[in-house]
C-alpha positions, 0 to 999 in steps of 0.5 A: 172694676167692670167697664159701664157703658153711659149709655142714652140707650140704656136706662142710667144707673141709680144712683142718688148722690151728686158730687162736684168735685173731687181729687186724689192721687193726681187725679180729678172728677168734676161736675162741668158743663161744656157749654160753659167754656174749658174748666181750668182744671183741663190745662193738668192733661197731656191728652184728650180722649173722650166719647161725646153725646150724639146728635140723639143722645144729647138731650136725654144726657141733659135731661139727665143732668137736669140742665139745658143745652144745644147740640151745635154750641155742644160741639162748638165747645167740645172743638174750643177745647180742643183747639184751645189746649192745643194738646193731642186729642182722640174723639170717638164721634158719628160722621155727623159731628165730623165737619163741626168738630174738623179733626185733622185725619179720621179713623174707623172705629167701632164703639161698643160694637157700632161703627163709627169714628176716632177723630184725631187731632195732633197726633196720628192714627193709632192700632185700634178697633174699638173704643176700649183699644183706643183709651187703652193704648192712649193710657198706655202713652200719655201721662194724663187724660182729660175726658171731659164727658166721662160718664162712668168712667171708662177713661179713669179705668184704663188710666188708673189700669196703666198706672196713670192720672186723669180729669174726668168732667161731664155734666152730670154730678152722679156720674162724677160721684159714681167716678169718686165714689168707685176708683178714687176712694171717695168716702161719704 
């Protein structure tokens, strides 16, 4: 399956179904918004990868998903689940985001082609230049990965790739049926 980018700079996809929730093979797809605290369904991970909204991209994604939200209590939450699960932990993220989210050491990356960071927490820097080297290699290593703003779900492809599990949550329902629907044999 092809990689689809989730994108607030590019125009989502159309898709018409929302789902909540779903599970096959280990693995699980969930509507959840981060604002609301860690799903329960978070602690079934042994690793942490994800690619956060930006500071721009937020309210489009909320918008999107037809709630409201705020950025620093975003970023607030996205650290309680780091710090909370106490596992290791990969976030691809701006240098705006590095001083609330506090990684332990930090690397450069480049996301689709942009500069950026791989904030590390509990683990140490790995061989990677971009987004896609980084999930794969986490794959690779660990046995289930939490992704708890999957859009598309790049996570589950590289997870499912090495033969491994994910929790994929974000807050968008279409993403999550997207997710069900094209890599875990959800039938309407």
């Amino acid at each position: 399956m092809k990689e689809i980018y989730h994108s607030a700079l590019k125009d989502d996809l159309k898709i018409d179904r929302e789902l909540k929730y779903y599970e096959s093979g280990g693995s699980i797809a969930l509507q959840h918004n981060l604002e609301a605290g860690p799903h329960h369904k978070f602690g079934h991970a042994d690793v942490i990868y994800a690619e956060p909204a930006w500071r721009d991209g937020y309210e489009k994604f909320m918008h999107r998903a037809g709630v409201k939200g705020d950025f620093n209590a975003y970023l607030a939450a996205i650290s309680n689940i780091i710090l909370g699960l106490d596992i290791p932990a990969y976030i691809v993220m701006g240098a705006h985001m590095k001083k609330q989210i506090a990684p332990d050491l930090t690397m450069p990356i480049k996301l689709h082609g942009y500069k950026c960071l791989l904030g590390i927490w509990r683990a140490d820097e790995i061989d990677a230049i971009t987004n896609y080297d980084a999930v794969n290699q986490i794959a690779e290593k660990y046995s289930c990965i939490l992704d708890f703003c999957c859009g598309y779900g790049n996570t589950a492809i590289a997870a499912k790739g090495h033969g491994k599990r994910f929790v994929c949550s974000d807050v968008n329902g279409k993403c999550i049926y997207y997710i069900a629907k094209e890599l875990m044999s959800y039938a309407d």
